[in-house]
C-alpha positions, -999 to 999 in steps of 0.1 A, spaced: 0 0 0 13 34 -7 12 63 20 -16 79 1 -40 49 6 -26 49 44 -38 85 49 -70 79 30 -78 49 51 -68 70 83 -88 100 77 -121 76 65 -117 61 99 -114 97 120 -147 108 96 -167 75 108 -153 75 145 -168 114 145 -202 105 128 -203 75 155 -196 102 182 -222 127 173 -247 100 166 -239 83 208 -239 118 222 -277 127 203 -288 91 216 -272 100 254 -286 134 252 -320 120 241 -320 90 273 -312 117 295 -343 136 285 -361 104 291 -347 98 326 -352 134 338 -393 126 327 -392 99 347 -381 107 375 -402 136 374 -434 112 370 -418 87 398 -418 114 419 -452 121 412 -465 89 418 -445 91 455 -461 120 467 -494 106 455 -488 76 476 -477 90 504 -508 117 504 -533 86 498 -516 64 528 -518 95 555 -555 102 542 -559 66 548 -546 65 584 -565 80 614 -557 112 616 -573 112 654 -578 85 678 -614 74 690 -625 80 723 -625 46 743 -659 34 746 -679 36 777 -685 0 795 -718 -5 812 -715 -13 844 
């Protein structure tokens, strides 16, 4: 091979390692989107569960009841 086919293979490389690059950051950039929603919904759903499970629990305590005597 002559050092004109060397370069030409060398630069065809750096051109597909950069296309691979920009592709994986776009697909990184677009999962991190992704996680921030979902967290955002997860936390959501926490504070709906916790609000539905102290709505749930008593809130007072009943008075005893009276015994008959």
């Amino acid at each position: 091979m002559s050092w004109a086919t060397d370069a030409y293979a060398a630069i065809r490389k750096i051109v597909l390692l950069e296309d691979r690059m920009e592709n994986l950051t776009t697909q990184v950039s677009n999962l991190a989107t992704a996680f921030a929603d979902l967290d955002r919904r997860l936390i959501r759903l926490e504070a709906k569960f916790e609000l539905l499970e102290r709505m749930a629990s008593p809130s007072r305590r009943a008075l005893p009841e009276k015994s008959e005597k």
